[in-house]
N, C-alpha and C positions, 0 to 999 in steps of 0.2 A: 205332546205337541206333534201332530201329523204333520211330517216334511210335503212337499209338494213333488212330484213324478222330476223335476228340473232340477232341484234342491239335493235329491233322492242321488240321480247322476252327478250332480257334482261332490258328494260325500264317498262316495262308492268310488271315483278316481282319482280326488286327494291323494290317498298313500301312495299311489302312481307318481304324481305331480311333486310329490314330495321328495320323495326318491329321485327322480327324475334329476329334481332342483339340486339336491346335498351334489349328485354323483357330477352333471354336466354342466348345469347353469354357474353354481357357484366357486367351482375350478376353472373358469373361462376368465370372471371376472374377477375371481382374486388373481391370475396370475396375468389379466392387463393392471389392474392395479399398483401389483408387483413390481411391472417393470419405471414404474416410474419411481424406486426406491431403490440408495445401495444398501445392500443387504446382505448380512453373511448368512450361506447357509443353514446351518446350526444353532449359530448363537442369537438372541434377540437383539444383535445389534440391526439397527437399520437407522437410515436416513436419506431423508427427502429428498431427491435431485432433477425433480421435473424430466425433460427430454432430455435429460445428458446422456442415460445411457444407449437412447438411439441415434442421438449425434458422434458417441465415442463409436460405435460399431458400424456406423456410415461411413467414418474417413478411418475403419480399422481395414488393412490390408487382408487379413487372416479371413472375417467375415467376405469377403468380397471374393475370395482363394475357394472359401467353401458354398457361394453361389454357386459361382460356376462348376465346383464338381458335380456337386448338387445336379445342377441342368442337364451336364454329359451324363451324368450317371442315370438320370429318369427319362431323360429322353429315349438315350441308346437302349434303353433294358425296355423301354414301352414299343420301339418300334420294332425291335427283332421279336415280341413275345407275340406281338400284333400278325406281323409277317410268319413267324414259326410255326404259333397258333393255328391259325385260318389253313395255312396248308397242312400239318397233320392232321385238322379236321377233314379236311376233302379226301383226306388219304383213309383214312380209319370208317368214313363215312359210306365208305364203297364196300361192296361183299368181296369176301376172298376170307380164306381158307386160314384159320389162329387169328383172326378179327378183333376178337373176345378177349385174346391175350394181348396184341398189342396195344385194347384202350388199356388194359390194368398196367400194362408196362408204363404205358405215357403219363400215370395219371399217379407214379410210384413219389416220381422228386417232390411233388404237391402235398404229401400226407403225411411224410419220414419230418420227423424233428429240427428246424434249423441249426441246432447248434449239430447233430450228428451229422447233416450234411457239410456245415461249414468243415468238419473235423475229415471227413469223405475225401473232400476238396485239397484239404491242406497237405493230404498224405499225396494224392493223385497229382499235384502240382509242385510236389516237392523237388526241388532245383538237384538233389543228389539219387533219391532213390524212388522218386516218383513214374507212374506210371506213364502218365502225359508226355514227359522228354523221353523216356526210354522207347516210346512209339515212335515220337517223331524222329528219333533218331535211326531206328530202324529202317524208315522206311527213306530217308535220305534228307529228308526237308528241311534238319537242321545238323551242323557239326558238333555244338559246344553244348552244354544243359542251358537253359533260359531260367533264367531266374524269376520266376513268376507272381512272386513275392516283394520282387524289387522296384522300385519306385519308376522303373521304365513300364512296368508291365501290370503293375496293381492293381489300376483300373480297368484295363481289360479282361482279368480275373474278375474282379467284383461282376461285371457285367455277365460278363461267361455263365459265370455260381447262379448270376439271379435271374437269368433268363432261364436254367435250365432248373430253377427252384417254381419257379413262378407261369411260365406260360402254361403248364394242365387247366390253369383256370381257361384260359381263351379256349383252349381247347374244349372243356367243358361247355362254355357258354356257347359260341359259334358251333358246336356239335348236335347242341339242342334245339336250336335255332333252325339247322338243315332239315333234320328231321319233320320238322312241320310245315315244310314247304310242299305243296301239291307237285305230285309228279309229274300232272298236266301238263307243268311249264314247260319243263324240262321236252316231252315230250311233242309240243307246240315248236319249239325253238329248234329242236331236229328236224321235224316235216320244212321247216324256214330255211334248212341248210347252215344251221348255226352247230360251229365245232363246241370242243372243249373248253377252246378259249373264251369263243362268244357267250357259252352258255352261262360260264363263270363271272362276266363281265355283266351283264344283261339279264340274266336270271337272278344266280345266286348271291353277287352285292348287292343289289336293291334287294332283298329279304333277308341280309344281313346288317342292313344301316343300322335299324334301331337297338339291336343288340352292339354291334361294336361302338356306335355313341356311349352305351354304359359301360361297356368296358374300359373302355380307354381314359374315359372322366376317373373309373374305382380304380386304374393302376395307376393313374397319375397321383391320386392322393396318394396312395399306398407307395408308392416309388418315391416319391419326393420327401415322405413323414419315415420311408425304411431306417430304421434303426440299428437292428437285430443282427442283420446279415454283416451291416459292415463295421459292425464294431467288434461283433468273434471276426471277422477275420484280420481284424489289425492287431489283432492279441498277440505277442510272441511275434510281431515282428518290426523293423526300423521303420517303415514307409508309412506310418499311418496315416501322416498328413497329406500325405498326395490320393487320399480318397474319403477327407474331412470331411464330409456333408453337413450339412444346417442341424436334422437333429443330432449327431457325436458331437458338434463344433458347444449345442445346447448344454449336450449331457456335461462336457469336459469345464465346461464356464461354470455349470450348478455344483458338481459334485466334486471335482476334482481342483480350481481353482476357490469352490467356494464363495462365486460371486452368483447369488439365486436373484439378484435383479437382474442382472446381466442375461443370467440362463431363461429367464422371465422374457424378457424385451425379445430373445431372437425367435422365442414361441411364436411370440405376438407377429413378428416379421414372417416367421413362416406362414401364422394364422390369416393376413393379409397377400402376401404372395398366393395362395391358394386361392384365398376369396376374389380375389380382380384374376386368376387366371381361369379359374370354374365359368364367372362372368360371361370372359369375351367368350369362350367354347359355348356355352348354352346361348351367346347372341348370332353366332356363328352359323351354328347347327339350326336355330330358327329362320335365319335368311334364308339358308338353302333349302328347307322345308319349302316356303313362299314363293320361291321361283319356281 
């Protein structure tokens, strides 16, 4: 039987398709499925409970603790990486003399393993014999060691660790981005009597919109679904809760309480949060196109 050129294509990317389906399709929709079932982890017990368990984690105090860290945590780590980013780029961007060294320096926290930098962190922030306090106390800024660890201060650690884990990517991106901008402008916008500031306002934003729209969309997922980072560093110590995010609040519901509907449903709540927030950004970003 001779397939047809159409036929031919469609058989040719079946095991694609197929794959495709085992790996993404069909863990999406067992685990909305999931959450409308109470379910133990391990065992084949399970049963039917419709929307209860997104009505139990709607009026659950804990779920609602670990939005809002959730928010501080992606917001703060996306705007300083945003902000950090963009100017090491204009700075590394410029010639001057170990150029070459300072991108491989900037571009070291990006490559090294999270859990060795988590372990990096824990030693440098250590409230007794850490590096971080024995500076700051050097130079006057503080009297006492700061407990960095401690549920005053944890958050700001987190934030600290993952902007300094995480911005080489903007840098990377807005880096490649400069580079292909005509010198022209640049050049145009000096004869105009335009400084530093202007050039950077009027030049090199508008030739960096279309890259920091994808950036900002990939760290937001990636900030918000962060896992990794903040679960080594609540390891070995009291405060975890006060940097609970959506997915540990997940992990701790599946594996550790053993309720995989529960751990199921807050997916799905993530999975929705992302999708209405992706939304208004791409309805956003198209308005301002159109003006």
């Amino acid at each position: 039987m001779k397939l047809s050129p159409p036929q031919t294509g469609i058989l040719l990317i079946a095991p694609s398709i197929l794959l495709i389906g085992a790996l993404l399709v069909y863990p999406v929709f067992y685990g909305v499925w999931l959450s409308f079932f109470k379910k133990h982890s391990f065992f084949a017990e399970q049963q039917f409970v419709g929307l209860a368990n997104y009505v139990y984690l709607l009026q659950n105090p804990e779920f609602w603790m670990s939005v809002w860290y959730g928010t501080v945590y992606s917001v703060s780590t996306i705007v300083l990486q945003i902000v950090i980013g963009v100017i090491a780029a204009l700075i590394v961007n410029e010639s001057f003399q170990g150029r070459n060294l300072v991108r491989g320096v900037i571009l070291f926290p990006y490559v090294i393993p999270t859990v060795v930098a988590i372990i990096l962190w824990k030693w440098l922030l250590n409230n007794q014999f850490g590096l971080v306090n024995y500076l700051l106390r050097a130079v006057g800024v503080i009297e006492d060691p700061v407990s960095w660890m401690g549920k005053d201060h944890i958050m700001t650690s987190l934030i600290m660790i993952s902007v300094w884990e995480f911005f080489p990517f903007v840098v990377l991106s807005v880096l490649a981005r400069m580079q292909t901008i005509p010198p022209t402008l640049y050049k145009a916008a000096q004869v105009d009597g335009a400084g530093p500031i202007r050039r950077f306002i009027h030049v090199t934003l508008p030739q960096l919109r279309n890259v920091l729209f994808v950036v900002i969309l990939l760290r937001s997922i990636w900030m918000f679904t962060k896992f990794d980072t903040v679960w080594l560093l609540t390891q070995g110590g009291g405060a975890e809760k006060y940097i609970r995010t959506l997915p540990v609040y997940a992990y701790m519901r599946t594996f550790m309480y053993y309720q995989a509907g529960l751990g199921s449903t807050l997916a799905v709540i993530m999975f929705v949060i992302l999708l209405v927030t992706t939304s208004i950004y791409f309805k956003m970003f198209r308005r301002e196109e159109e003006i």
